[in-house]
C-alpha positions as CSV (number, residue, x, y, z in Angstrom):
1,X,95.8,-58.7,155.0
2,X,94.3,-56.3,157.6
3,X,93.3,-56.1,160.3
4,X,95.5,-59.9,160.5
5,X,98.7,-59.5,159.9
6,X,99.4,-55.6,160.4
7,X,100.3,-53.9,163.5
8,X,98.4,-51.3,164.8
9,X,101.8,-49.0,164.0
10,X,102.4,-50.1,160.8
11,X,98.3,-49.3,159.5
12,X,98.8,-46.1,161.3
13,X,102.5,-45.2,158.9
14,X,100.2,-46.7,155.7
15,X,97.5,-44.2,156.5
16,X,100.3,-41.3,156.9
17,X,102.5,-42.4,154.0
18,X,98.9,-41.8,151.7
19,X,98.3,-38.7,152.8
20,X,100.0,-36.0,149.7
21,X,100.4,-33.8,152.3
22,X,102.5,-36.8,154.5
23,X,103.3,-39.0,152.4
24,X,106.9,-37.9,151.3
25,X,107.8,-36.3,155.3
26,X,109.2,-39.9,156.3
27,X,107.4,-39.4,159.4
28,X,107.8,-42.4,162.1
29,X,105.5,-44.5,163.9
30,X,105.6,-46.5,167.2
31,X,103.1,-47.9,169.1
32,X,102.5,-49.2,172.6
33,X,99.3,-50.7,174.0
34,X,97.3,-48.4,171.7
35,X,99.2,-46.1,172.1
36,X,100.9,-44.3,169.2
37,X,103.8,-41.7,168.6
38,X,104.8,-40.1,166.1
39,X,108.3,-38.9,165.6
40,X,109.6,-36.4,162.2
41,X,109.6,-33.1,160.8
42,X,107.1,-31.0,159.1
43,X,106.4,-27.7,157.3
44,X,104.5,-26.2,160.2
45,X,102.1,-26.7,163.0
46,X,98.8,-26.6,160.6
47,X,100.0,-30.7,159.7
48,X,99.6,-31.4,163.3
49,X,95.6,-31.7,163.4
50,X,95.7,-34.2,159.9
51,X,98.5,-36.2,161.7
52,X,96.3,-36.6,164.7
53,X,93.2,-37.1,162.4
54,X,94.5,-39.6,160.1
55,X,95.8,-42.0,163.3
56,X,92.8,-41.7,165.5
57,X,91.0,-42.7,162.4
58,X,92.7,-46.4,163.2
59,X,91.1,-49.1,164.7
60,X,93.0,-49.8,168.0
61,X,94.2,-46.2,168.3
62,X,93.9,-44.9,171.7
63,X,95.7,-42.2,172.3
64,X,97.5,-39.8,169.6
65,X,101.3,-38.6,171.1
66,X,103.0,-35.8,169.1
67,X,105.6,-33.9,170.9
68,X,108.2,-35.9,168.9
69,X,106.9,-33.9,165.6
70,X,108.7,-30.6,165.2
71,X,107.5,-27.8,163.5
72,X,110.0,-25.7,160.6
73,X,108.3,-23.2,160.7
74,X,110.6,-20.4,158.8
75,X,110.7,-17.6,160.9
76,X,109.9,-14.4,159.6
77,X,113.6,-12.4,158.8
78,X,114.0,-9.8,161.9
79,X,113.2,-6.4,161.0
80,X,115.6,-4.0,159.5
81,X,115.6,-0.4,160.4
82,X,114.8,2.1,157.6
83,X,117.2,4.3,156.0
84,X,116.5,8.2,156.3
85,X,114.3,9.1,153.8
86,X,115.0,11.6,151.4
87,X,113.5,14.7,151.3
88,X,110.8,14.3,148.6
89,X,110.5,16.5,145.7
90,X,107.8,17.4,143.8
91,X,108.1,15.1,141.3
92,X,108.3,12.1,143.4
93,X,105.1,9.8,144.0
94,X,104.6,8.5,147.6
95,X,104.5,4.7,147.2
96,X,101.1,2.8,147.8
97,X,100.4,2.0,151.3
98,X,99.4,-1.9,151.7
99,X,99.0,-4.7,153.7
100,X,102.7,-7.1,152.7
101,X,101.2,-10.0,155.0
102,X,98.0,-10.3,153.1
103,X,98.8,-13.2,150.8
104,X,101.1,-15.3,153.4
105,X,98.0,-15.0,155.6
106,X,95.6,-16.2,153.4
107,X,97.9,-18.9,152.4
108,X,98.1,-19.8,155.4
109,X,94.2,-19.6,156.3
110,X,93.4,-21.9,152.8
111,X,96.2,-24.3,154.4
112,X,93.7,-24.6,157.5
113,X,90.5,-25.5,155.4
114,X,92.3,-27.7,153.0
115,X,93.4,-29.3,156.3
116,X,90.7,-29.2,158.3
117,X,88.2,-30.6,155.3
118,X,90.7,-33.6,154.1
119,X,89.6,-34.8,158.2
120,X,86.1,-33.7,159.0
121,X,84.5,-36.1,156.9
122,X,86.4,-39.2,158.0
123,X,85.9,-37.9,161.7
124,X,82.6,-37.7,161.3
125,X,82.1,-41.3,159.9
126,X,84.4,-42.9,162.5
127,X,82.1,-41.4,164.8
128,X,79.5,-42.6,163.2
129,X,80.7,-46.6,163.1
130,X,82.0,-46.4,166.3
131,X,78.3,-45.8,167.3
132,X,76.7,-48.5,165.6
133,X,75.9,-51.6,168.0
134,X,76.6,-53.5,165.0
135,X,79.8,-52.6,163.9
136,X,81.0,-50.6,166.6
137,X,83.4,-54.0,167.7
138,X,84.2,-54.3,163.9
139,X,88.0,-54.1,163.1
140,X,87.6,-51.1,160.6
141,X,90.2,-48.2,159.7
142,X,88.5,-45.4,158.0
143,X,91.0,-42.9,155.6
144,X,89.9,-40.2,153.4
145,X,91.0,-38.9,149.9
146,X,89.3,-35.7,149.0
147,X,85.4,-35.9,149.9
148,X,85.5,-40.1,149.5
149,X,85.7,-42.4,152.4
150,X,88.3,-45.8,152.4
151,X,87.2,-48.0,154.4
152,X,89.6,-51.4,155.3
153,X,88.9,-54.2,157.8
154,X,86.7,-57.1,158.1
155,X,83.1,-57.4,159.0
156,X,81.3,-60.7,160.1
157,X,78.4,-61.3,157.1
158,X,77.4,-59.5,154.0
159,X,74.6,-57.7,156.4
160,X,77.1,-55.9,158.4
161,X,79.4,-55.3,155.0
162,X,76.3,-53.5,153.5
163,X,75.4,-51.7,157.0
164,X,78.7,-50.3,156.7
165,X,78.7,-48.7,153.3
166,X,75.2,-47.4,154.4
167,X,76.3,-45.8,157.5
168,X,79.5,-43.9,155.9
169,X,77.5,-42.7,152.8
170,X,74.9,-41.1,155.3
171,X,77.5,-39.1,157.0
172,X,77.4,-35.3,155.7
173,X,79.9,-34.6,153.2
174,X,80.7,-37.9,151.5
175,X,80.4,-38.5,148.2
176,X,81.5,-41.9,147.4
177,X,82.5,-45.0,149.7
178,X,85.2,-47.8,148.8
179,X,84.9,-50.6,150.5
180,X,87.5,-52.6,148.5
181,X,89.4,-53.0,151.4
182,X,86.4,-54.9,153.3
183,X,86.4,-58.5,153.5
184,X,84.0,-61.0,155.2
185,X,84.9,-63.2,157.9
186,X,82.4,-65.2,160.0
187,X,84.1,-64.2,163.9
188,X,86.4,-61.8,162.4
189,X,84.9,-59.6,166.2
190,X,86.5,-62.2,168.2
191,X,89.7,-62.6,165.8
192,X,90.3,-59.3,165.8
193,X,90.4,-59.2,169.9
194,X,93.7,-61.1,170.3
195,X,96.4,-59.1,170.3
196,X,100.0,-58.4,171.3
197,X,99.7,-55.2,173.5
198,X,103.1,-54.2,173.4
199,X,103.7,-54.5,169.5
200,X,100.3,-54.5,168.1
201,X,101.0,-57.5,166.2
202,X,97.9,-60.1,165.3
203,X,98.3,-63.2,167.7
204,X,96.5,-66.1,168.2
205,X,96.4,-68.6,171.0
206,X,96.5,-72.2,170.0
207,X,93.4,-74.6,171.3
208,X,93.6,-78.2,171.4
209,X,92.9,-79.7,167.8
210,X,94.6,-76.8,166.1
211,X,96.5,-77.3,163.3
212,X,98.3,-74.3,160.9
213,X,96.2,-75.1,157.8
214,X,93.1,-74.3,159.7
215,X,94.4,-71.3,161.6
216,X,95.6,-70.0,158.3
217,X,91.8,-70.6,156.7
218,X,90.3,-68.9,159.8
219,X,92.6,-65.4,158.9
220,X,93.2,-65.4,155.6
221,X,90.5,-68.1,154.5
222,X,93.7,-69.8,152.6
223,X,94.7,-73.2,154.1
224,X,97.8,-73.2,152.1
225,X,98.8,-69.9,153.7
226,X,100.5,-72.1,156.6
227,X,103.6,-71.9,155.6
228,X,103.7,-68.2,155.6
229,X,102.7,-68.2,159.6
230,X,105.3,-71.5,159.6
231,X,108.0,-69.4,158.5
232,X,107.3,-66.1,160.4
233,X,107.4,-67.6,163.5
234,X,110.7,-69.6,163.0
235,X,108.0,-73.2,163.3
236,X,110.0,-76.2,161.9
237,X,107.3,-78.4,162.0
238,X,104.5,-77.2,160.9
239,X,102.8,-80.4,162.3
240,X,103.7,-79.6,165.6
241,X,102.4,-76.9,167.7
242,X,100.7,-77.0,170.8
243,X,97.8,-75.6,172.8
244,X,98.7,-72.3,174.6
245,X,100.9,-71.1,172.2
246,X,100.9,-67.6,170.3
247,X,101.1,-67.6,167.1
248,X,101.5,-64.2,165.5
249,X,99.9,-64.1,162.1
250,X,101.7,-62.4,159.5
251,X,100.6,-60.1,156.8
């Protein structure tokens, strides 16, 4: 479950892989030290701006790279030079005059607002969280579908859950906030902090009295969930670890 147990990489492909616009692209993902490239096609450079959007919307996201996204744009068929017109006779009608761009255009303008709306709003409340003394160390990825806000992390009490949904909801331009994706965890701050900087991954460092059980309570509030962190990193003996090591948490 996020934020333990996801890579900063793979919460950034989730977000891309929901987006209709994104989602079916097969855009890629990598991510170093915060930060994140993406590599792929797409229809044209207007996706550019919702990529950037929808990764900086991430928590742990520092900086966006995109010259690995190219743009297929198809280019306009070269101009062909006009036949000789025939002399007109009386009976013939000179065709209407028009602009032939006029719907590509505003196709293309729509394209921009669609865009540009589908990221304001979750901007805007990113903004808005990141600015809160409370939350602002919070592990919390905010995505957007239509005008509603989803919100996914972990908060440290009930208060800071409900100062959350209060915060988003008094952004301009929401209409609805889902916080299904929130879960409280007393220190989640601090759990949140240890990470692998080259992968992303959730680690933890093991302290003297550890034992699996209780690391697996502390991130997924699960004792039994040992096994899982056991198994993912090749552990034995579940019995026996030791202090100092890093223990990546799976999700």
């Amino acid at each position: 479950m996020w934020p333990f147990g996801k890579s900063t990489a793979e919460r950034v492909q989730d977000a891309l892989n929901e987006q209709p616009r994104l989602k079916d692209l097969g855009l890629k993902v990598q991510e170093r030290g915060g930060a994140v490239t993406v590599t792929g096609m797409v229809p044209n450079d207007r996706y550019l701006n919702l990529i950037r959007v929808i990764a900086e919307g991430i928590n742990g996201v520092k900086s966006v790279d995109l010259s690995g996204v190219t743009a297929q744009e198809q280019a306009a068929a070269p101009a062909q030079p006009a036949p000789a017109a025939p002399t007109p006779s009386v009976t013939e009608i000179a065709p209407t005059t028009g602009n032939m761009n006029a719907q590509p255009a505003q196709a293309a303008q729509d394209m921009d607002v669609e865009i540009e709306d589908s990221s304001r709003v979750a901007k805007a409340v990113l903004k808005a969280i990141r600015s809160n003394g409370e939350l602002a160390d919070d592990p919390i990825d905010v995505l957007q579908s239509g005008k509603s806000i989803i919100l996914r992390g972990v908060v440290d009490n009930d208060h800071e859950q409900r100062l959350l949904e209060q915060v988003a909801r008094g952004v301009e331009g929401v209409s609805g906030v889902d916080l299904s994706g929130v879960r409280v965890a007393q220190g989640a701050k601090e759990l949140a902090k240890d990470k692998d900087q080259e992968s992303g991954d959730t680690v933890y460092t093991v302290k003297a009295g550890d034992s699996l059980s209780a690391i697996a309570e502390k991130y997924y509030g699960d004792a039994s969930q040992y096994k899982k962190i056991a198994h993912y990193n090749n552990i034995s003996n579940p019995d026996l670890i030791h202090p100092g090591d890093r223990i990546r948490i799976p999700g």
